[in-house]
N, CA, C and O atoms as a GROMACS GRO file, in nm:
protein
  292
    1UNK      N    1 -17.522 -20.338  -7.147
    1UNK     CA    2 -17.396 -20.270  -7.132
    1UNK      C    3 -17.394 -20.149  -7.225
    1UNK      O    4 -17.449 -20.150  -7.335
    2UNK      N    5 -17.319 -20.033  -7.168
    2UNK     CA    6 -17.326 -19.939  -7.259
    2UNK      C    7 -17.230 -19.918  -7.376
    2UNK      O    8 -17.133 -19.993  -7.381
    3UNK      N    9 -17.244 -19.832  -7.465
    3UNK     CA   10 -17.166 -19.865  -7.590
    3UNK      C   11 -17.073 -19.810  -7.552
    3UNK      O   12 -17.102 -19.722  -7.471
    4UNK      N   13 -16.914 -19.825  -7.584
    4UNK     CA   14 -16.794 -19.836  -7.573
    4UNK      C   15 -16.790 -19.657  -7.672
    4UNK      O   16 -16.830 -19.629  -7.785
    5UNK      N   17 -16.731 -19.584  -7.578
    5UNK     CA   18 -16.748 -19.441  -7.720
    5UNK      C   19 -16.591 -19.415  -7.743
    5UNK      O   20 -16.520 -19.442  -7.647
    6UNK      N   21 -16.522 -19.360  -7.871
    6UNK     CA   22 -16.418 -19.345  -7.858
    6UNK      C   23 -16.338 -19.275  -7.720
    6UNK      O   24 -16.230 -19.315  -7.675
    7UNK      N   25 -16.402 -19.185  -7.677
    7UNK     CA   26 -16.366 -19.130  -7.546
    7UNK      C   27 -16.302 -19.241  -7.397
    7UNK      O   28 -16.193 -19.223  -7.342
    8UNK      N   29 -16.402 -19.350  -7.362
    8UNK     CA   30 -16.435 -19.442  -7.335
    8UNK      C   31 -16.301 -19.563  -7.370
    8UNK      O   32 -16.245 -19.620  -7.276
    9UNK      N   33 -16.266 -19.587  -7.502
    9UNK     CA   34 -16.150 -19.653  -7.563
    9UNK      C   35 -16.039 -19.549  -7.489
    9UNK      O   36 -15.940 -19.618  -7.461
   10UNK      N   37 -16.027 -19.464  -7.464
   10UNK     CA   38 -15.868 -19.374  -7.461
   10UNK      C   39 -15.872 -19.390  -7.324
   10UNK      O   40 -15.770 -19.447  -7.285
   11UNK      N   41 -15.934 -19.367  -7.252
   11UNK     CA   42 -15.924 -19.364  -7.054
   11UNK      C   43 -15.890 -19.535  -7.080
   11UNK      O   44 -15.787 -19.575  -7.024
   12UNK      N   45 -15.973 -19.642  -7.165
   12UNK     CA   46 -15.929 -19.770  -7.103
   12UNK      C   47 -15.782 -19.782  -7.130
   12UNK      O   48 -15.706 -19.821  -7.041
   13UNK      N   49 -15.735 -19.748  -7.254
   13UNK     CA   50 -15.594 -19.790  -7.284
   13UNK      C   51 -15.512 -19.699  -7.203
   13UNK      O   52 -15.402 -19.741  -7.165
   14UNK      N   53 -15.542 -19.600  -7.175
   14UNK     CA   54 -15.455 -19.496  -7.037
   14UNK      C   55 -15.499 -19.610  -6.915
   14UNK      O   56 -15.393 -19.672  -6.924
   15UNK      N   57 -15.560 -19.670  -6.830
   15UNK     CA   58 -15.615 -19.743  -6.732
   15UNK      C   59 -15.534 -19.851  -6.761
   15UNK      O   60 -15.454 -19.867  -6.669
   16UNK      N   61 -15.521 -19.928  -6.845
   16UNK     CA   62 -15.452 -20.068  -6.859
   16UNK      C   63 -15.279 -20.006  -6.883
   16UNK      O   64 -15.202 -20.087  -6.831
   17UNK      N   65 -15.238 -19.940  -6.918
   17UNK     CA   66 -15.087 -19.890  -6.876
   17UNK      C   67 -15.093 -19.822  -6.727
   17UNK      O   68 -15.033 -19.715  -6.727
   18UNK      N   69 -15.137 -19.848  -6.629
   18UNK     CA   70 -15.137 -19.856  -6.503
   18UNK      C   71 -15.072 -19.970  -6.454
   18UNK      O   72 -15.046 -20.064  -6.529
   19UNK      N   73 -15.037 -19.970  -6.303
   19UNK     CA   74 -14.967 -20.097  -6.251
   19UNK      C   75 -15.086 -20.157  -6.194
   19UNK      O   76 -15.204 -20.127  -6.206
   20UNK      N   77 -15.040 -20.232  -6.140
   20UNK     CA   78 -15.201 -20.334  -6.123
   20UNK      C   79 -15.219 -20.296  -6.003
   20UNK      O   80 -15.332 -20.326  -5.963
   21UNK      N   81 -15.120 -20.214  -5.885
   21UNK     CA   82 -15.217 -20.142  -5.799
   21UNK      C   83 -15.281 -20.008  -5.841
   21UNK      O   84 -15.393 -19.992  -5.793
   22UNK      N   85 -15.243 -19.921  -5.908
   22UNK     CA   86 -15.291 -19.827  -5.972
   22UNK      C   87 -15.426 -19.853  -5.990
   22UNK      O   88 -15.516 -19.793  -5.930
   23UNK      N   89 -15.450 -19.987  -6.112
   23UNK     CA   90 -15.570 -20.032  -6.147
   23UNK      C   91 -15.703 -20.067  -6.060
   23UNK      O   92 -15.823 -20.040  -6.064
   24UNK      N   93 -15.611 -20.147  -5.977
   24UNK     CA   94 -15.686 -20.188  -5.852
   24UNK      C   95 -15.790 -20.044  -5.786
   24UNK      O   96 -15.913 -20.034  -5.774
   25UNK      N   97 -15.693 -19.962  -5.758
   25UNK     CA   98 -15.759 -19.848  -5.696
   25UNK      C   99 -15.839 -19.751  -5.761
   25UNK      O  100 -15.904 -19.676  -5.688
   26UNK      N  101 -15.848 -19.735  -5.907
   26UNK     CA  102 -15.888 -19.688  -5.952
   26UNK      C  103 -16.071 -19.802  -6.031
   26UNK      O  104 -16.181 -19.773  -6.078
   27UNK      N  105 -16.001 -19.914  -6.001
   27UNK     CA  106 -16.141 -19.943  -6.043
   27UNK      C  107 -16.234 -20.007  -5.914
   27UNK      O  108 -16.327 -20.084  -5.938
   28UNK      N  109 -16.201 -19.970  -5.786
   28UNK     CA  110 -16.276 -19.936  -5.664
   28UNK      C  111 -16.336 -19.844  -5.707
   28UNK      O  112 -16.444 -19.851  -5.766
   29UNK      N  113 -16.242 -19.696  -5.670
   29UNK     CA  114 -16.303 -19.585  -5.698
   29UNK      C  115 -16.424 -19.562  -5.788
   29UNK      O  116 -16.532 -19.512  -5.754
   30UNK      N  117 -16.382 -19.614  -5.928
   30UNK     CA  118 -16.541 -19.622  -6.065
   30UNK      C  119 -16.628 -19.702  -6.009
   30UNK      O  120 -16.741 -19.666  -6.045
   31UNK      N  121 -16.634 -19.822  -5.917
   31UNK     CA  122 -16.734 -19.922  -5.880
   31UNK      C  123 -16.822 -19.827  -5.763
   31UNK      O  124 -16.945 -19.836  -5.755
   32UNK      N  125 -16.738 -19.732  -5.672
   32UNK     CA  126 -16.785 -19.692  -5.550
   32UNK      C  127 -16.873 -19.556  -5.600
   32UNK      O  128 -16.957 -19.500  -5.530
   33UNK      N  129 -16.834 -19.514  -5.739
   33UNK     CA  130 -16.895 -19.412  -5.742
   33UNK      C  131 -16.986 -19.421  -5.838
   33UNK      O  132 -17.004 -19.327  -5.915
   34UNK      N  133 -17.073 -19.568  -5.847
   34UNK     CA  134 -17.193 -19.540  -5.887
   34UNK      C  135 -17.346 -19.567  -5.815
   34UNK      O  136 -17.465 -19.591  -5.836
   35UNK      N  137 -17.239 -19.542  -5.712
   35UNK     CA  138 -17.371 -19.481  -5.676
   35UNK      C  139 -17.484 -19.589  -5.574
   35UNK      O  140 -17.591 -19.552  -5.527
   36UNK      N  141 -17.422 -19.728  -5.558
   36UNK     CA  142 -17.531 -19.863  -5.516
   36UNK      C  143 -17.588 -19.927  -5.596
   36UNK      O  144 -17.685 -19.999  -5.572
   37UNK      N  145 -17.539 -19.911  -5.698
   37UNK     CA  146 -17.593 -19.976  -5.840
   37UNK      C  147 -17.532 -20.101  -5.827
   37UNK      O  148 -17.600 -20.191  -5.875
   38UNK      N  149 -17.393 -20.147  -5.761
   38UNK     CA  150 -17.361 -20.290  -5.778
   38UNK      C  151 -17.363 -20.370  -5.684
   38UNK      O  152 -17.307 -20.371  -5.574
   39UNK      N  153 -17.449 -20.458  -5.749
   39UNK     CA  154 -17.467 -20.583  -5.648
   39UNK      C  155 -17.322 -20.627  -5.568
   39UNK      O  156 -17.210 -20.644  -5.616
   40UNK      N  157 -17.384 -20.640  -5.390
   40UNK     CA  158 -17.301 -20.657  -5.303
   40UNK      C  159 -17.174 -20.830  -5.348
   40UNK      O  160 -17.055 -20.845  -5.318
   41UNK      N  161 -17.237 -20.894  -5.400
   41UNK     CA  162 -17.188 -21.020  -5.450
   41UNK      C  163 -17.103 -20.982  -5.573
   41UNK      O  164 -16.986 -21.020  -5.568
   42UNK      N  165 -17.136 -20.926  -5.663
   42UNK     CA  166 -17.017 -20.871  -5.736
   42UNK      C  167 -16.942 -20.810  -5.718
   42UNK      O  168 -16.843 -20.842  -5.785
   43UNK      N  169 -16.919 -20.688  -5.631
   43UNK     CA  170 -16.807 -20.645  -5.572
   43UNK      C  171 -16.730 -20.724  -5.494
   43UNK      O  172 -16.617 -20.679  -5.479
   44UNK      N  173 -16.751 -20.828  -5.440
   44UNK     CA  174 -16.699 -20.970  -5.400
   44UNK      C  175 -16.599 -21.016  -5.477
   44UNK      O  176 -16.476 -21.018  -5.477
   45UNK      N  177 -16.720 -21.062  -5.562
   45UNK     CA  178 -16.646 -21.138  -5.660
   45UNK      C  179 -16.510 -21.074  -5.760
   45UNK      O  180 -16.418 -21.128  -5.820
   46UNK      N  181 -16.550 -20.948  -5.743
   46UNK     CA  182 -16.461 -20.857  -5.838
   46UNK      C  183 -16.330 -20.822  -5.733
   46UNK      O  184 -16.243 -20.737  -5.754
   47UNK      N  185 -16.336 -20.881  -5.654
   47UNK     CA  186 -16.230 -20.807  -5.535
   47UNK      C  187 -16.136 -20.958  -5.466
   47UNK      O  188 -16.048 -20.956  -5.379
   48UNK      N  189 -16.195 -21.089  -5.545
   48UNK     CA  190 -16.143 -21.212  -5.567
   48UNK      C  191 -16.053 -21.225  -5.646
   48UNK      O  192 -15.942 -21.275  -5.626
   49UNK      N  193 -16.103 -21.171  -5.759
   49UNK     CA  194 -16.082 -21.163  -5.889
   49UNK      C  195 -15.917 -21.083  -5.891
   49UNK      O  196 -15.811 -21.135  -5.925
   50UNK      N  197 -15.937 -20.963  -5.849
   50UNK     CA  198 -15.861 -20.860  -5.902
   50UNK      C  199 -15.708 -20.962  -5.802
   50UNK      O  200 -15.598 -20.989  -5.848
   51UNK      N  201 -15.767 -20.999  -5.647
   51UNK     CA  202 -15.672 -21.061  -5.553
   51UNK      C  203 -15.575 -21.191  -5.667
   51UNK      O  204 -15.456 -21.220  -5.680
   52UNK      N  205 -15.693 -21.234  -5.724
   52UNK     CA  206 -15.616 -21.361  -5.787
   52UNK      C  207 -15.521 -21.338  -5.868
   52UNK      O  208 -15.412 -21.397  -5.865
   53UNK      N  209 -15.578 -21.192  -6.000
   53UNK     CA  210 -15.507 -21.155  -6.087
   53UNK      C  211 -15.324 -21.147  -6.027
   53UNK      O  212 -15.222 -21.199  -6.072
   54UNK      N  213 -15.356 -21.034  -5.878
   54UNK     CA  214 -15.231 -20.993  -5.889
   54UNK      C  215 -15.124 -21.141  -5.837
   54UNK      O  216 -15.020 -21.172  -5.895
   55UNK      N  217 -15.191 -21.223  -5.704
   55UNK     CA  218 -15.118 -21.358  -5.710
   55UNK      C  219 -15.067 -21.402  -5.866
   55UNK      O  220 -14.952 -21.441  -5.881
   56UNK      N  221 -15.133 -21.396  -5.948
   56UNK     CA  222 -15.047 -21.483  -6.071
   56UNK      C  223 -14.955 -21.416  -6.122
   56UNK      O  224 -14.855 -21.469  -6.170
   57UNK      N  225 -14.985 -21.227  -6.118
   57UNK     CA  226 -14.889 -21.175  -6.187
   57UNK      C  227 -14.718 -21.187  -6.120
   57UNK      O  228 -14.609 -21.203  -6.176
   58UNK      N  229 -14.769 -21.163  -5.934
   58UNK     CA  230 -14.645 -21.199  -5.865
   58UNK      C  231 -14.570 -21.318  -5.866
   58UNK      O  232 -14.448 -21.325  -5.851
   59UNK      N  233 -14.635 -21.398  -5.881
   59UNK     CA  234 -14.593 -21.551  -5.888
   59UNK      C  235 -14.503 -21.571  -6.034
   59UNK      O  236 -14.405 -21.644  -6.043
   60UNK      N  237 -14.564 -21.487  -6.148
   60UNK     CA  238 -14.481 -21.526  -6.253
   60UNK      C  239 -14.554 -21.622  -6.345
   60UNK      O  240 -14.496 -21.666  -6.444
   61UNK      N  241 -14.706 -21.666  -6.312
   61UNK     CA  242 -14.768 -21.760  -6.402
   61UNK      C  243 -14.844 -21.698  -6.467
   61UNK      O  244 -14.922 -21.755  -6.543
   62UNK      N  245 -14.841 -21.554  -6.451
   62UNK     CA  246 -14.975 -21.491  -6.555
   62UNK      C  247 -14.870 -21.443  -6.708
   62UNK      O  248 -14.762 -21.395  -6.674
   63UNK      N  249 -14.886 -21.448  -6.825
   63UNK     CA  250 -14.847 -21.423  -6.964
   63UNK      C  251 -14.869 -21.283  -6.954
   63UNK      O  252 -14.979 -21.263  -6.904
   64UNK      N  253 -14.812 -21.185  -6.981
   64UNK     CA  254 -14.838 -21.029  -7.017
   64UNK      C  255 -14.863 -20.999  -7.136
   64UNK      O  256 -14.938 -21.093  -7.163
   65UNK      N  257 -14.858 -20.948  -7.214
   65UNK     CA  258 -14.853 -20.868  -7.323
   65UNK      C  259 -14.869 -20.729  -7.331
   65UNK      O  260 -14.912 -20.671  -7.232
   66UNK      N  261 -14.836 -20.655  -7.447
   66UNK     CA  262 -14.870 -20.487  -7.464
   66UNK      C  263 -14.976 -20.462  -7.474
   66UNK      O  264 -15.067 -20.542  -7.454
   67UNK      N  265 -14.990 -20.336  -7.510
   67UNK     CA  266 -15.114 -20.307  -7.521
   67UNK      C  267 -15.088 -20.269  -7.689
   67UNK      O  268 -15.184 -20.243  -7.762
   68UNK      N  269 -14.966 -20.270  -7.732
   68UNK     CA  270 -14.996 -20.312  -7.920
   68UNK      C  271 -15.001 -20.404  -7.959
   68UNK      O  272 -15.050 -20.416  -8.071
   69UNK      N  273 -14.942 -20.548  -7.871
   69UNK     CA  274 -14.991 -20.670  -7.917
   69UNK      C  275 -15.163 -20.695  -7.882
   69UNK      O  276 -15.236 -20.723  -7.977
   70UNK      N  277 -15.204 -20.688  -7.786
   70UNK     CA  278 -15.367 -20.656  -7.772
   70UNK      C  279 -15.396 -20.619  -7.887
   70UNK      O  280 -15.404 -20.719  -7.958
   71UNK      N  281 -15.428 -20.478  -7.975
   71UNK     CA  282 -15.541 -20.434  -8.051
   71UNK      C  283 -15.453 -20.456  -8.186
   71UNK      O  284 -15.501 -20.431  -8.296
   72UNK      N  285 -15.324 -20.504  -8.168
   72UNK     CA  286 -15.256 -20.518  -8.336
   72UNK      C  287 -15.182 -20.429  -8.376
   72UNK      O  288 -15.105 -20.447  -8.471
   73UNK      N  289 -15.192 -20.301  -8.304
   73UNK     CA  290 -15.116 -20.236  -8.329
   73UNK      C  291 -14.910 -20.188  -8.312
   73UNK      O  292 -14.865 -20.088  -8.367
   0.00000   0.00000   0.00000
């Protein structure tokens, strides 16, 4: 995995104050544009994933938090 650069930190914390369709679409978009680099089974799985996330958030069983309780700040 590549190293995390401060640059890198500021798009994620701009990306996670997105709504979770926002997110959704935007992390298609980064997956689609590299290019065939990701295995067909992980984009699967990542598209399970993201489905499940938003079921829990709608449902009311997923916990939220900020993004200053996240890093402490």
């Amino acid at each position: 995995m590549a190293q995390t650069t401060t640059e890198v930190s500021k798009l994620l914390e701009r990306a996670l104050s997105l709504s979770v369709e926002e997110q959704e679409a935007l992390a298609e978009s980064l997956i689609s544009n590299l290019g065939g680099k990701v295995d067909e089974g992980v984009g699967a799985a990542w598209e399970a994933e993201v489905a499940k996330r938003i079921a829990e958030l709608d449902s009311g069983n997923a916990k939220t938090i900020s993004w200053e309780e996240c890093v402490g700040g």
